[in-house]
C-alpha positions as CSV (number, residue, x, y, z in Angstrom):
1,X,0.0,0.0,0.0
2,X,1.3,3.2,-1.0
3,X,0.5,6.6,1.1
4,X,-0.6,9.7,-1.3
5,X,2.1,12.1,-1.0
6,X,1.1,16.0,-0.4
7,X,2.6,19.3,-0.9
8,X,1.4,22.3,0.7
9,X,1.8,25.8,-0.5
10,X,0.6,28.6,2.1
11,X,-0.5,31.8,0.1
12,X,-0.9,35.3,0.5
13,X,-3.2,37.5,-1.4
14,X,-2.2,40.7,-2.0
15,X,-5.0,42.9,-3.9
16,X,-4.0,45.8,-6.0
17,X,-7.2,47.8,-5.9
18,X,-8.3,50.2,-3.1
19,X,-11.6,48.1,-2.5
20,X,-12.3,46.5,1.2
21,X,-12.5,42.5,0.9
22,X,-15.2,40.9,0.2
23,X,-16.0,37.6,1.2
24,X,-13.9,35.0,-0.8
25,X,-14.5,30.9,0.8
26,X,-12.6,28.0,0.1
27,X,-14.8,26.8,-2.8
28,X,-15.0,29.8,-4.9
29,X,-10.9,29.9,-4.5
30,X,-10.5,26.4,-5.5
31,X,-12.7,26.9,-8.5
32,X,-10.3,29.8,-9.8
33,X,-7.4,27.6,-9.6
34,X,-9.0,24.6,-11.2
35,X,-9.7,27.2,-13.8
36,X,-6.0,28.8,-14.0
37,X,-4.8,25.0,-14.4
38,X,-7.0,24.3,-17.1
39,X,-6.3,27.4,-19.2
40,X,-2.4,27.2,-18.6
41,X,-2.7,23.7,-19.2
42,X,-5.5,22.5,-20.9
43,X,-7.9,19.5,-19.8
44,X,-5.4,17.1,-19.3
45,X,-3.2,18.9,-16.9
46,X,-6.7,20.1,-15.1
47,X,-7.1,15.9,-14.9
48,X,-4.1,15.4,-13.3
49,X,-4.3,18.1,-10.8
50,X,-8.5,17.8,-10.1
51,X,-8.8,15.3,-7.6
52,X,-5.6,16.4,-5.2
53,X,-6.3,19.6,-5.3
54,X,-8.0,21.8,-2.6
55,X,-8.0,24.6,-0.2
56,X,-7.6,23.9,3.3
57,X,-7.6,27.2,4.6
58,X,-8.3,30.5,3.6
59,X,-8.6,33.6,5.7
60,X,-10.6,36.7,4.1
61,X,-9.5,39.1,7.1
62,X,-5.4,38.6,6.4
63,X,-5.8,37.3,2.7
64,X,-4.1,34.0,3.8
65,X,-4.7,30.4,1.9
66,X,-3.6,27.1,2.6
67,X,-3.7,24.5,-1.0
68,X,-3.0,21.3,-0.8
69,X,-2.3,19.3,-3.7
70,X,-0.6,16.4,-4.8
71,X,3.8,15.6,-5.0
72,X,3.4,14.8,-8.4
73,X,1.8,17.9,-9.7
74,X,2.4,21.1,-7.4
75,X,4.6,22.7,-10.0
76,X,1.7,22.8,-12.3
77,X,-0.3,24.2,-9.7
78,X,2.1,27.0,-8.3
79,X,2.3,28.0,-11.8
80,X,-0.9,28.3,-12.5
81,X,-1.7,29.8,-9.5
82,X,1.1,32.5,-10.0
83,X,-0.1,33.1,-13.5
84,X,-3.0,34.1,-12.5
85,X,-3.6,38.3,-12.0
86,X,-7.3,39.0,-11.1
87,X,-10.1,37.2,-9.0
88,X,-13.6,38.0,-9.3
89,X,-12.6,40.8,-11.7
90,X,-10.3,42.2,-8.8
91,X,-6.7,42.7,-9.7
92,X,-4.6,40.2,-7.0
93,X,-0.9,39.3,-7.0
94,X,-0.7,35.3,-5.0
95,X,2.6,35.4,-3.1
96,X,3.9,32.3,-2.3
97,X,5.3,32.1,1.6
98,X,5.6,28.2,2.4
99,X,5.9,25.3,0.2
100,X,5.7,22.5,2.5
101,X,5.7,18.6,2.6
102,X,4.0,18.1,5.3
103,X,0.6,19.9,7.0
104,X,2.7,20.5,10.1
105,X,5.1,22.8,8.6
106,X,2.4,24.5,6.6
107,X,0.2,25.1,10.2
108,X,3.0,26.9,11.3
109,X,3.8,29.0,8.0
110,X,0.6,29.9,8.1
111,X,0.0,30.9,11.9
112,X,3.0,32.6,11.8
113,X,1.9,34.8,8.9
114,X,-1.9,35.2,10.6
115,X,-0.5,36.1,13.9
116,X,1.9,38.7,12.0
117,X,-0.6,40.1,10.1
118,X,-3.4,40.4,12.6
119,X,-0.6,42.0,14.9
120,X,-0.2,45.0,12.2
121,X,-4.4,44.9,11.8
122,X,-4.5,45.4,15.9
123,X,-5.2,49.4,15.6
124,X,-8.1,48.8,13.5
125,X,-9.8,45.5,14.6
126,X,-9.0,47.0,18.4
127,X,-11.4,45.1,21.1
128,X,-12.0,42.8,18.4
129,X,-8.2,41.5,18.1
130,X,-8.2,38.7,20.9
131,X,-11.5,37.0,19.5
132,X,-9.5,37.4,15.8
133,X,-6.7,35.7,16.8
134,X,-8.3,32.4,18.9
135,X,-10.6,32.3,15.7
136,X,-7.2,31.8,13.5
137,X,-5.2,29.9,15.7
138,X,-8.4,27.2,16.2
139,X,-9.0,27.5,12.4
140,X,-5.7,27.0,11.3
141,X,-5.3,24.1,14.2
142,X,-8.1,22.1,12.8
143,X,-6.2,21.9,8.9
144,X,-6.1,18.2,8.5
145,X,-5.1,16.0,6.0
């Protein structure tokens, strides 16, 4: 029997336009990036990438992501995902922080990178920053294979 072998890439959003976030959940994100794959790639390298990959995490308040997808194919995918330059008709530039081979390493990455940006969101999230941060750190926790 031979395990499935992961990679994990922890992702920053980073809009270009002015605009205040709107609401963007796993799904819809995961749907964009089947779509990037299939038009850098065509059908066949959309096949190979469908069933391994998904979002485990993603964070609308610091614009943070979590994708998981499989050894064989993540360089497809982190290329298509850093080809791509708008989402929902909204300019975005995907930064790549963490490529990991395992989901501890990427919880980490990716706590580390909440905690940091929550910490420069303090002044304006102000009474609201405690609840914020036990949200993320219970969310990010809960990332399982």
């Amino acid at each position: 029997m031979v395990r499935f072998k992961n990679r994990y890439l922890v992702l920053e959003l980073i809009w270009k336009d002015s605009k205040t976030n709107e609401p963007l959940d796993e799904r819809a994100l995961v749907n964009v990036f089947r779509e990037s794959v299939q038009l850098n790639f065509g059908d066949h390298g959309l096949g190979q990438c469908y069933g391994s990959l998904q979002v485990k995490y993603m964070s609308p308040l610091t614009n943070t992501c979590v994708v998981r997808c499989s050894r064989d194919h993540y360089q497809q995918v982190w290329c298509a995902i850093t080809l791509l330059t708008e989402i929902n008709q909204r300019p975005v530039l995907l930064r790549l922080l963490k490529l990991s081979g395992t989901i501890r390493e990427c919880r980490q990455a990716a706590l580390e990178h909440v905690c940091r940006k929550l910490k420069d969101l303090e002044p304006r999230l102000k009474a609201e920053y405690g609840r914020c941060v036990e949200t993320a750190k219970q969310k990010i926790s809960a990332i399982e294979l």
